[in-house]
N, C-alpha and C positions, 0 to 999 in steps of 0.2 A: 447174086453176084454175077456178073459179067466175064467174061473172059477172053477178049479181043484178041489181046497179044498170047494167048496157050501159056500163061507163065504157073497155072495151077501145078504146085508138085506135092511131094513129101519126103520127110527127112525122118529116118530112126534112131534113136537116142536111148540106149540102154533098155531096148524092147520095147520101148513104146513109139508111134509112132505118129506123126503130126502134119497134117496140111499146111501150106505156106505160099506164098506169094513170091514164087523164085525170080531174083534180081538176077542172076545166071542165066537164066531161061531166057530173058529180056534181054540178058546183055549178048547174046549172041546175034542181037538184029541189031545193035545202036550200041555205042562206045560207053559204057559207064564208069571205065576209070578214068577219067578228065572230071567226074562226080566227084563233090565232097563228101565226105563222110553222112550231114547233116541232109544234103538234096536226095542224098540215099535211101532214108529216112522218112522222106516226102514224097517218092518215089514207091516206096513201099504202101507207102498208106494210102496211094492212089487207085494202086494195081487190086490191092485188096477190096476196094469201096465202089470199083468200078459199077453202077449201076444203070447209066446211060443216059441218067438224066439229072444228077449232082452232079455225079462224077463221069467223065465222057473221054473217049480219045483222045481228045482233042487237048483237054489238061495232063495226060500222062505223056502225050508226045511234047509238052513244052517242056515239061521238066528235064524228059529224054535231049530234049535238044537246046538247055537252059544255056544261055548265053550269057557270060558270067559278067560282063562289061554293061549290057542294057539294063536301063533303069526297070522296075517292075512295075509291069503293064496288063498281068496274067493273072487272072483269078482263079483258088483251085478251095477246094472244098477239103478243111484238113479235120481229121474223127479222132478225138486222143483216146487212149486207152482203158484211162481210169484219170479219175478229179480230186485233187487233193484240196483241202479247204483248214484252216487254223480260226479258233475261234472268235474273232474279231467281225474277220467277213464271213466266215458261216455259218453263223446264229443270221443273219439276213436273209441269206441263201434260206436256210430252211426256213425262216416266217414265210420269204418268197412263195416258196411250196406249198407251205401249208395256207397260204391264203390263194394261191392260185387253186386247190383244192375244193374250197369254196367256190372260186367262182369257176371253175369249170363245170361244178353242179351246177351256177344259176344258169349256165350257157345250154344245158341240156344232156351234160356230156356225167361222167363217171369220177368219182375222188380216185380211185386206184389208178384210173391211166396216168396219173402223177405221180411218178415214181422214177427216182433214177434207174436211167439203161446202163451209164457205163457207170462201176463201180467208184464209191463217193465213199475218202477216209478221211474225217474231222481230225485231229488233235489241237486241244485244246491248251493253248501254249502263252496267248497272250492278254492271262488276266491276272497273273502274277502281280504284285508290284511289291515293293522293297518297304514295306513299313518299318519293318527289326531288321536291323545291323547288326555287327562287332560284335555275335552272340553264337553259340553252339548253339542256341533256342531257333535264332533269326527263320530257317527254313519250316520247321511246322508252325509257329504263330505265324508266319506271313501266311502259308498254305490255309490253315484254319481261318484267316480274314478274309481270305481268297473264295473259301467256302459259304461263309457268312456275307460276303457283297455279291454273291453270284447265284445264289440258292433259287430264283427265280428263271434265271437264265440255263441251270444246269441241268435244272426239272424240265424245260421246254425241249434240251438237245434228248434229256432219256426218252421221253414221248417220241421224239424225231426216231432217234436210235429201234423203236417198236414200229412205228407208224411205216416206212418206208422198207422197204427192200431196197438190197443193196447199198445200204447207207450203214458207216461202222464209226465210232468214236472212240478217240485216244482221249482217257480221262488225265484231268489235272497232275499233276508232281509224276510229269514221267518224261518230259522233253519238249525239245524247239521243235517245228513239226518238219523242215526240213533237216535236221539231224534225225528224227526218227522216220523220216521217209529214205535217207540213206543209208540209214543201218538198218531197218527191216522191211518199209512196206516197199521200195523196188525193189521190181521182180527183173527186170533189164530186159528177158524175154517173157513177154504175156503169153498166157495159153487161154483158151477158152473153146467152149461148144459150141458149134454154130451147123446147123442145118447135119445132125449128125457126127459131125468129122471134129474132132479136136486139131483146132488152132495155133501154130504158133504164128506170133509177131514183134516187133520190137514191141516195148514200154515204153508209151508216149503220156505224156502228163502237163494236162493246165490243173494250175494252182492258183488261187484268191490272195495269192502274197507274191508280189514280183520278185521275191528270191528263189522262189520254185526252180530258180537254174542253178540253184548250187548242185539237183542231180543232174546237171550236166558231166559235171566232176565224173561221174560213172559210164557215161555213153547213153544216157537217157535224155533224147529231145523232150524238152517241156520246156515253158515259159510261163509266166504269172499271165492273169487275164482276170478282166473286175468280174465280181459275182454277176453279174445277169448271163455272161457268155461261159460261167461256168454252170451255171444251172443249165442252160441253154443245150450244152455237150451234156447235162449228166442225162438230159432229156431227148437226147437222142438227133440235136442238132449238128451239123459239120458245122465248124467256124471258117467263115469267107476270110481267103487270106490274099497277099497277093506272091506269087516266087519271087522271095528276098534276094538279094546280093548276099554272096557268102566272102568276109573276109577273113581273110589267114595269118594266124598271129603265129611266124617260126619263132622254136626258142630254141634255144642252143648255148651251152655251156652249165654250169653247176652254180647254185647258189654261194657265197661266200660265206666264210666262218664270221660268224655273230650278227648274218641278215636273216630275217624269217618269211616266210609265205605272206605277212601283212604286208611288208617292205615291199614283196613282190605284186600282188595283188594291185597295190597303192597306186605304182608304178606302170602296171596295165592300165588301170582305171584312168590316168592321165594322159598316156599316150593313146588312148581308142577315144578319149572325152575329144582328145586334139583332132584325133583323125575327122572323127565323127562316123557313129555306125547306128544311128538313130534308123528303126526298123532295120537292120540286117542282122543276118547271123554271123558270129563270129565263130572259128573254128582255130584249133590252136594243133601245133604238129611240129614235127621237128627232133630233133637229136636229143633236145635237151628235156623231152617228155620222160626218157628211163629215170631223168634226177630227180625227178616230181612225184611225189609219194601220194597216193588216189586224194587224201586229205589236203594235201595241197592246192590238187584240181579242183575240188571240191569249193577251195574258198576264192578260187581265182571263179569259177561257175558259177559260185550266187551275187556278186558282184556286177552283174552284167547288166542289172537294173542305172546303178551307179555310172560304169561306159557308156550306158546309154543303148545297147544292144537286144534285142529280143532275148539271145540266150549264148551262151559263150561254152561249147560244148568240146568236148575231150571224145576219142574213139575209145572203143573196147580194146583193149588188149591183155598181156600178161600182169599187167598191176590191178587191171578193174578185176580179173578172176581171184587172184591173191588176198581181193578186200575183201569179196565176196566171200570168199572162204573164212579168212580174220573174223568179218561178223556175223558166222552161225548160219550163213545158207545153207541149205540143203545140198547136200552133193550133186542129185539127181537134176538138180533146179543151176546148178554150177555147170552141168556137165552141159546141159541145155544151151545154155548162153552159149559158150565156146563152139561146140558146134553147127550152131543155127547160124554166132556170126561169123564163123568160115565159111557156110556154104554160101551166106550171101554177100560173100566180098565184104563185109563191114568189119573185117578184123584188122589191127594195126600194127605192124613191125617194122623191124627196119628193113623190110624188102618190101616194102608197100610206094608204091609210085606218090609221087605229089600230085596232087588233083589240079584243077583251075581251081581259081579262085577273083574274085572282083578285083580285089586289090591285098596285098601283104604288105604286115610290119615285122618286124625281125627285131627281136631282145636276145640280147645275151645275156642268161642268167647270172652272171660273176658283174656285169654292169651293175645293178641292183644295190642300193645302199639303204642305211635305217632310216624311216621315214614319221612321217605323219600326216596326218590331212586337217585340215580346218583352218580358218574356225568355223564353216558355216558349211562349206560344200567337199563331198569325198575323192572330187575330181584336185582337188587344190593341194595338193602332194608339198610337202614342207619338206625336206630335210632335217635330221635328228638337231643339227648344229645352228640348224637357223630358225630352230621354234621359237626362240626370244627374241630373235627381229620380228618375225610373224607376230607374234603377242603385240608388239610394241607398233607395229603396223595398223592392227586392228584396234586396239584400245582407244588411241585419238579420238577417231568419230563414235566410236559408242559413248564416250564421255565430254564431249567434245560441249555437251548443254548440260552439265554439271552445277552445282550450283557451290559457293565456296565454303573450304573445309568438309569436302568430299575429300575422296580417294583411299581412307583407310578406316576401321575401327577396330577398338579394341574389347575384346570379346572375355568371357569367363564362361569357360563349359566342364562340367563334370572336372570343379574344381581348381583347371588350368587354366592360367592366362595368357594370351594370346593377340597377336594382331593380323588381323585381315586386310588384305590388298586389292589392287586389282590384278587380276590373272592369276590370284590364289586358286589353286583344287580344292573345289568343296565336292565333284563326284568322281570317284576313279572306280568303274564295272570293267568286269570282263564278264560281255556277255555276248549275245547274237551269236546268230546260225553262221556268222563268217568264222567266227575263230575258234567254238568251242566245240568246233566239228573236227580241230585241227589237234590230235597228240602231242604232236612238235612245241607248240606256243603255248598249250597247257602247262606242259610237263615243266616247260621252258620256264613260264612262271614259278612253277611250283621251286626249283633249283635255284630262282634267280632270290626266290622269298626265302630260303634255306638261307644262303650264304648272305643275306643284310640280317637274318635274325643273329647268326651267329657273332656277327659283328654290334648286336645293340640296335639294330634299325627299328624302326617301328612307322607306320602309317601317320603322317602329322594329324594331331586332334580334329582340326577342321576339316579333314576330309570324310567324307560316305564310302566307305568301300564295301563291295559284294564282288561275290560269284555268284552266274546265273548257267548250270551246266547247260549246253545243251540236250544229256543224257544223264541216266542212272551210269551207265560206262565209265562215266566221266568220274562220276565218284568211287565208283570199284580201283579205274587203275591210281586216282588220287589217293585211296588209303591203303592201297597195295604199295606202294612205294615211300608212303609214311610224307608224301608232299603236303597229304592238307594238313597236318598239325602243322608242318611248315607256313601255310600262307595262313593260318589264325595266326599266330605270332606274329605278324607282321601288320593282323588287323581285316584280314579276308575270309570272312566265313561264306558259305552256302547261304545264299539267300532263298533261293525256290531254284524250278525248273521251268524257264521258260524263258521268253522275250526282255523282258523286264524291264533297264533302263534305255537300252536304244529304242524303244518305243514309246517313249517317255512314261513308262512304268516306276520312275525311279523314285516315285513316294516323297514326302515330304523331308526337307532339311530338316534337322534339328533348331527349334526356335529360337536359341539361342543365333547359331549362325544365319538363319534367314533376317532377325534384327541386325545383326552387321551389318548384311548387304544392304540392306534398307538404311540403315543410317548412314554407313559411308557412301551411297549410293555406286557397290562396286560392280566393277567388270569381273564377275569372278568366271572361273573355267570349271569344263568336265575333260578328264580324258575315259573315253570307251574303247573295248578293241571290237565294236560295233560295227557295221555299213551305212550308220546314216547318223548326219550330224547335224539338218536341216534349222534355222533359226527358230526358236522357239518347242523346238521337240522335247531335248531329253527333260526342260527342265525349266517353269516361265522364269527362273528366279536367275538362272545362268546362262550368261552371255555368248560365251566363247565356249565350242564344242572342239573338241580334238579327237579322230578317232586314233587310234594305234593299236601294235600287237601287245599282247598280255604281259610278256615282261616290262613292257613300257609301261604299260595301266600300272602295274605294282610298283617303278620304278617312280612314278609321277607323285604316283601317292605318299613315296617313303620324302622326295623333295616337296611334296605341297604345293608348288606354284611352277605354271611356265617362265617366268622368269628367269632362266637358268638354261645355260648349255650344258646339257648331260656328257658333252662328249671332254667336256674340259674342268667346270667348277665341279667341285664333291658337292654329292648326292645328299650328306647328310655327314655328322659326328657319330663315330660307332661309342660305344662303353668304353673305348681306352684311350678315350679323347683323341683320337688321329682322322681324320678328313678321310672319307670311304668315299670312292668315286664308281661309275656307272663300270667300268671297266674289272673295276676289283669282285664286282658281283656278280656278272655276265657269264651265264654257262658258256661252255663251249658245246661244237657244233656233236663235238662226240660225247660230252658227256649228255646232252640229252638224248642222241640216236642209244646211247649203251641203257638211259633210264625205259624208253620206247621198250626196248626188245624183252626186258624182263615184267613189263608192266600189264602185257594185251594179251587176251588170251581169246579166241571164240568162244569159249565159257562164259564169260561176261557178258555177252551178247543173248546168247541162248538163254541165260537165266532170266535178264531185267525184259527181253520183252515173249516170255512164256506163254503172260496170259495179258499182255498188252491191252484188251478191249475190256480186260476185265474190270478196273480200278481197285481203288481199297475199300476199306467199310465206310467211311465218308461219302464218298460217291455212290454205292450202291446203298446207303440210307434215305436218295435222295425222293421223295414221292412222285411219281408222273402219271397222266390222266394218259387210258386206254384212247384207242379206237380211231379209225381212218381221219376224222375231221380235230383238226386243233379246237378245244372249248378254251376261249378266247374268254380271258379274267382282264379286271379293268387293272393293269398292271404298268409301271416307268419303263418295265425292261422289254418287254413282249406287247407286240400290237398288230392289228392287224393293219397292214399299209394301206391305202387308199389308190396303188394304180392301177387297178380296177373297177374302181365302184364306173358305174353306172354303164359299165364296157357292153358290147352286143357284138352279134356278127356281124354289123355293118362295119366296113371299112374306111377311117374317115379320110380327112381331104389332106393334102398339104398345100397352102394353102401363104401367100405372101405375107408378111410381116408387116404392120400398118403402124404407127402411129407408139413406139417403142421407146423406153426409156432406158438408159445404163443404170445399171445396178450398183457397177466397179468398173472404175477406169484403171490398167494394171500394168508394171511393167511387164520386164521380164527374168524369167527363172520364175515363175510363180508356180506351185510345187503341189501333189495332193496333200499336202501336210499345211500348208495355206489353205487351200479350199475346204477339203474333209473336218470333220469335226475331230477333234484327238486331243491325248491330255485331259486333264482334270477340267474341272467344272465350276466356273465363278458364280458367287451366289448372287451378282449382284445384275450377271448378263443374262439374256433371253432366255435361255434353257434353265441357267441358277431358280430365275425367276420363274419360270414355267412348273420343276419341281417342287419350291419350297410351296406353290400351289395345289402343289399333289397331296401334301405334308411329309412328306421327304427333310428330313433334317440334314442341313449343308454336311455335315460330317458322313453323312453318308450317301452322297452325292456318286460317290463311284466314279469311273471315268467313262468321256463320251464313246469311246471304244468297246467297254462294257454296255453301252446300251444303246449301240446300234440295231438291235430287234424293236425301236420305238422312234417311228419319223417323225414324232411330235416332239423328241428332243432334240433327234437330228437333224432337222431341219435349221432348226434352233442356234447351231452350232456351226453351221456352214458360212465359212467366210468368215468366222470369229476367232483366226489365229492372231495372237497377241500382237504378234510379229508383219502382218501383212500389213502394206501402204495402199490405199486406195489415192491414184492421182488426181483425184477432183476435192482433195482435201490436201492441206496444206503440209505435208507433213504430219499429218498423224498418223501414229500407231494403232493396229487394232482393229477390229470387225466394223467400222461405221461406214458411212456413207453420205450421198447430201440428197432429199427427197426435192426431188430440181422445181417442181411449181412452188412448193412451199417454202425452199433458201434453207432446210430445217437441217441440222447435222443428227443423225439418231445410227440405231445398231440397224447392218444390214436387212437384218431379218425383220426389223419394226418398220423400217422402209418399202421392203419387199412386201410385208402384208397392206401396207397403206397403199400402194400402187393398186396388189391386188382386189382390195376394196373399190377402187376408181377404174379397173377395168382397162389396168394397163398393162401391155404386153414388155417385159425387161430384156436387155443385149448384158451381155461381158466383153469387155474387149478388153484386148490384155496384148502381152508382148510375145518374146522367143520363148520356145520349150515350156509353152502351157504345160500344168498337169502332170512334170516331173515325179516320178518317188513312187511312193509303194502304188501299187493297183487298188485301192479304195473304192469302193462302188461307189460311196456315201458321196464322193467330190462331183459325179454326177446325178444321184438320187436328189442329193439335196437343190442344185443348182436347180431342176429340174420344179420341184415342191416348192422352191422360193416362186417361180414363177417365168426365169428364166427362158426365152424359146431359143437365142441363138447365141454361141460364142462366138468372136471375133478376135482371131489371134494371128502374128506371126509365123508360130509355128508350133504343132502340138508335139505331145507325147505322145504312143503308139494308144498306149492299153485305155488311156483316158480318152481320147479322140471316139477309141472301139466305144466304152461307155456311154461318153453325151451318144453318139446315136443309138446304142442300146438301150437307150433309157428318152428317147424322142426328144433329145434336144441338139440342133442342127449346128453342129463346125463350121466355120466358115474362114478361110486363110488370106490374109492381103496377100498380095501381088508384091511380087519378088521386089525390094528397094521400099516397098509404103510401110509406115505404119503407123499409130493413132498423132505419134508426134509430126513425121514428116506431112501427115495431110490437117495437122493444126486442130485435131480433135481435143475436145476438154471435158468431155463426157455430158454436157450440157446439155446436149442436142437433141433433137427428137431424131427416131430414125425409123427408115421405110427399109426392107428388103424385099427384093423385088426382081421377078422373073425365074424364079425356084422352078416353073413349069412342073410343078405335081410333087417334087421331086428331083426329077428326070435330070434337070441343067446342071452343068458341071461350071457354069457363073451364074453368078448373079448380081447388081446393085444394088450398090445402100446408098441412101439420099441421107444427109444428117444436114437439120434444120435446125438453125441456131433461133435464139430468144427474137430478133431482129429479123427476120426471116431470110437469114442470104443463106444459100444452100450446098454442102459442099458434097456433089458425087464421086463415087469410086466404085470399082469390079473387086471382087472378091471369089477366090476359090470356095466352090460349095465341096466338102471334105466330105461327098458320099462316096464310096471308093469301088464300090461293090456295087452288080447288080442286087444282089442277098443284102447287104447294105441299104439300098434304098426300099426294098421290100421290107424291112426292117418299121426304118421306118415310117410309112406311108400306115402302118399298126399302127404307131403310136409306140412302139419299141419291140424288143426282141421275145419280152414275155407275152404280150400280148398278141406275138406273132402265134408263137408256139400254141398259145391257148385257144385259138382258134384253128389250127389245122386239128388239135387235141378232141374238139369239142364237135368240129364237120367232120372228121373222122367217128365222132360217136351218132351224128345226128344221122349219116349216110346207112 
């Protein structure tokens, strides 16, 4: 390490005594309170990595002298501290590994140099899904199914868990992996060895799921990032970033009696969607932080995917030590925090100046009213009272090609007879890392499900109710206060621990109600108190998503349908025949604050994750093969990828784009949940097909989520969201496409191999906000294995942009005012790109030559943003950068 500016010191903390990167030391030569909390952050992790040739002067003085008004122009090399991964995206990650282990042997180099440097903690959160319901059973037979569809996948993470150093797994039925990174594995201050001298620093964290910033909630910078650039840091890579704009969201005033942190959160999410803070940080401050309990920051921090933000972060102060203490830190590990971040100015009170900032919004919390979001996007904020115009808004054009004697059926289930509608609830979860990280809107259900039981309420038949905790906690303080016998009664049992239905986990309907909807051809709904409610996710059979807070979810469910103003008509007929309304049920703001206080203990904490790495007998029965090299079984779940075969230390070319066809012509909003593979698995599409080849029986087909360690099905699956409109088809629904010499309409993927049989090079062009939604590698993995070389968008997403070029396939942005409509494209065209210069050009042209040969040119941004970026990709991606400095590092 470098030490330009002499900021090397040390701090003592209860005898022990630690090296540090003093921002004190710094700040005596350059002003760091006009610094946000966050550039503080970025500033530290500069000072510490200073090595003269990533890391240079020249990037610690722009921070030093970050001008909070200029667009970002500045590249700085940012090192997190440890990489959290959930098991979705990192069962990929480690095939990643362990096939790059392979080839780093053929390359001449060593399998052990493949190992995580910064420390890499799995939990395994999203393979859950909701088979059993309305059951005390529901949670260990769904967990046992869980065991039984993943047996293959669970034995490859134990092998990883021996294989690797520095690699640790949270086993099945223990949490959502950002509630179990907030309640145990941040450390808020890292320590570690280096050259002698014990370390301290902040805790910084990229995560393989963009809700990684709910530890923002804590004072922990992270953001989600797709798996290649978190293998990338666990391997010892800095990620190229550029100094973002930081805006500041003041809040001020107090929540009101009978709003919750959803309400609030919702209501963020709509006004920063408005602002727009696409690539910036958000930073939140203000008067109104003492009313905000760490759980509340927490759900307004993982949300930031949904704003649209990098990460939406809270400072350390007296609430983030109070958590910390609540769940079971170590004192010594408490004491640390508090005084590291006083010595380096990162502590927050109310004698703390206001930094700069790019630009501020200002909430006052008592504005805040009951909300909702949907049907389709988190940004789309409803009002409690106007969900039934919203319903009745959206219904139209979903039924609007209906055919006659639609709109209802009459159903017989477990005895009762019934009619289904449209806008009937056929799902109402409380799950996700947004809410069930949150006491308040837990407890709050649990109180709201108490007083409809008492009254006679019950969950309407046709609805699917769960809980998916995001902790064991959760069920400690739920049968310490006698709430979950309360929400059975009402029809809400424990379904597992994990992600569950906002991941579209949410298992099959009941057959009887899936023929309903089939036969009435309805618009039926979900309400979740989830973060994502993207079309086609929770559910292919359900229309209309509505996320909301947990007493809503219970409330929706006890009414059955959107159709209804909760704020005005009754909720339901109690047992004494009288009209019960939302109001008669609704805790108050003190009766849940008085259930909180007797409910939480740091006990609960310290008990459930004791031996957290440990699992139960289940999991440690599970069998895994020894030894540095993965022995590769001809297996549906586990494979070895292919973006390596035939790699060398030659460096290839970039190299212009000739004679190209579109794959998808696309608006916009198209989302990684659109592109990525996710959700269940039709027997009758590419991948259905590809497996029942395997001898895979449909029934146990798994989801494509589940077997993202096999690019043979995920490939498969890309582009195959039920929901996605390709515009060179007339309206159709669904993964197709048109194979342009042949006039053929087929599935993308059967297109994509037929071009690549004929030795054609494929484009995507698409609209605004490419690539929206979770950080999925899979959405550029696959684009990538289709055959895909370049996108053409409006404008991307941050984390998927980083991806196509992690993964060698080139962004490309129109010019401010074009896009595939204004310049008269139909995706027909042949197309040339052209003047890329190696890489290097920050434009280039596309020629697109129509059937007839008239030709229509345009300039486009080449989205390499980064020096390291285009070095990137000039490899052919980011792993293959890595594996060759890996492998000339062993040949040298």
């Amino acid at each position: 390490m470098k030490d330009t500016f002499n900021v090397r010191d040390s701090l003592e903390v209860n005898g022990r005594r630690y090296a540090y990167a003093s921002l004190a030391k710094f700040g005596e030569r350059f002003d760091l309170k006009r610094l946000p909390y966050s550039m503080k952050i970025l500033l530290e992790n500069l000072l510490r990595h200073e090595d003269g040739v990533n890391v240079t002067d020249k990037e610690i003085l722009a921070v030093a002298h970050w001008d909070a008004k200029a667009e970002p122009d500045t590249e700085i090399a940012f090192m997190p501290a440890r990489v959290l991964l959930q098991d979705f995206t990192g069962v990929p990650c480690v095939v990643d590994l362990a096939a790059m282990r392979d080839a780093v042997v053929k390359l001449g180099g060593d399998a052990t140099q493949i190992n995580p440097l910064a420390p890499a903690e799995l939990v395994i959160d999203h393979s859950v899904q909701v088979d059993t319901y309305d059951s005390p059973a529901a949670v260990d037979r769904n967990v046992e199914i869980e065991f039984e569809r993943n047996h293959q996948r669970y034995s490859f993470l134990r092998w990883g868990q021996k294989a690797f150093n520095n690699f640790k797994v949270v086993p099945p039925r223990t949490g959502i992996v950002h509630q179990v990174n907030l309640e145990h594995l941040a450390r808020v201050v890292f320590t570690a060895e280096k050259d002698g001298q014990l370390w301290a620093y902040p805790d910084t964290v990229f995560g393989t799921d963009s809700h990684t910033t709910m530890i923002n909630g804590v004072g922990v910078l992270g953001w989600g990032v797709g798996g290649i650039e978190a293998e990338a840091a666990m391997l010892g890579q800095a990620s190229s970033m550029l100094i973002p704009q930081v805006v500041g969201f003041r809040l001020t005033g107090k929540l009101s009696e009978g709003v919750t942190a959803t309400d609030l959160v919702l209501t963020v999410t709509q006004m920063l969607r408005k602002l727009g803070v696409v690539g910036k940080f958000v930073e939140f401050f203000g008067p109104g932080l003492k009313h905000l309990a760490l759980a509340d920051r927490a759900t307004i921090g993982n949300m930031a995917p949904e704003y649209g933000a990098t990460c939406g972060i809270f400072p350390v102060d007296q609430e983030a030590i109070n958590y910390l203490r609540l769940s079971g830190r170590d004192e010594a590990q408490i004491a640390l925090v508090e005084a590291y971040a006083k010595a380096q100015g990162l502590w927050h009170d109310e004698n703390t100046p206001q930094p700069e900032f790019s630009t501020t919004l200002e909430l006052d919390l008592a504005d805040v009213r009951p909300s909702l979001a949907g049907p389709k996007r988190p940004q789309d904020r409803v009002l409690l009272e106007g969900v039934a115009q919203s319903f009745h808004d959206a219904v139209g054009p979903l039924t609007a090609n209906r055919k006659a004697g639609g709109g209802s059926a009459q159903v017989t289930k477990d005895g009762q007879s019934f009619t289904l509608k449209d806008g009937s609830v056929v799902i109402a979860a409380i799950t996700s890392c947004t809410n069930t990280s949150n006491p308040a809107v837990m407890l709050g259900a649990g109180l709201l499900a108490k007083k409809a039981a008492a009254k006679g309420l019950r969950a309407k038949p046709w609805v699917k109710t769960s809980i998916g905790p995001g902790s064991l906690v959760v069920t400690d303080y739920f049968e310490k206060t006698g709430l979950l016998k309360e929400l059975e009664k009402v029809g809400f049992y424990i379904v597992g621990y994990g992600c569950t239905t906002c991941i579209g986990n949410s298992g099959p309907l009941p057959a009887e109600i899936s023929q309903g909807i089939a036969q009435g051809d309805l618009a039926v709904a979900s309400v979740l108190s989830g973060n994502r409610n993207f079309e086609g996710r929770v559910h292919p059979e359900v229309k209309m998503n509505y996320l909301a807070s947990p007493p809503l979810v219970v409330a929706y469910a006890l009414a059955g349908t959107l159709d209804i103003d909760l704020t005005r008509d009754p909720i339901g007929t109690g047992s004494d025949g009288q009209p019960v309304y939302l109001k008669d049920i609704w805790p108050t703001n003190q009766e849940i604050s008085d259930t909180i206080a007797g409910a939480i203990s740091p006990a609960m904490f310290t008990k459930n994750y004791a031996d957290v790495f440990k699992g139960d007998s289940r999991w440690n029965q599970i069998a895994s093969p020894d030894g540095a090299l993965y022995q590769w079984e001809d297996s549906t779940y586990i494979k070895n990828p292919p973006y390596f075969d035939g790699m060398t230390m030659e460096l290839g070319q970039v190299d212009d784009i000739h004679g190209a066809r579109v794959l998808g012509l696309f608006g916009d909003s198209i989302t990684t949940d659109h592109i990525s593979p996710a959700g269940s698995i039709k027997k009758d599409s590419p991948a259905g097909r590809y497996l029942i080849s395997k001898g895979v029986d449909p029934k146990d087909f798994n989801s494509y989520g589940s077997r993202r360690g096999n690019d043979d099905v995920m490939v498969r699956g890309t582009f195959a969201n039920i929901r996605i409109k390709n515009l060179m088809l007339n309206g159709v629904e669904g993964g197709y496409t048109l194979h342009v010499p042949s006039g053929e309409q087929m599935a993308i993927y059967d297109a994509a191999m037929k071009y690549k049989a004929e030795g054609t090079p494929l484009v995507v062009i698409a609209g605004k906000e490419y690539g929206t939604g979770s950080s999925r590698d899979w959405a550029a993995k696959g684009t990538l294995l289709l055959g895909v070389k370049a996108v053409i968008a409006e404008s991307f997403e941050r984390i998927h942009r980083s991806n196509l070029v992690g993964m060698g396939v080139l962004p490309l942005q129109f010019k401010h005012g074009e896009n595939a409509q204004s310049l008269g494209l139909t995706g027909k065209e042949s197309i040339e790109i052209l003047g890329l210069q190696g890489g290097e050009s920050k434009e280039a042209r596309v020629i697109a030559t129509t059937a007839d040969g008239s030709k229509k040119e345009f300039a486009v941004h080449v989205m390499l943003l980064t020096p390291k970026e285009r070095e990137f990709f000039r490899h052919g991606g980011i792993l293959q950068y890595v594996l060759r400095q890996l492998a000339g590092r062993k040949a040298a």
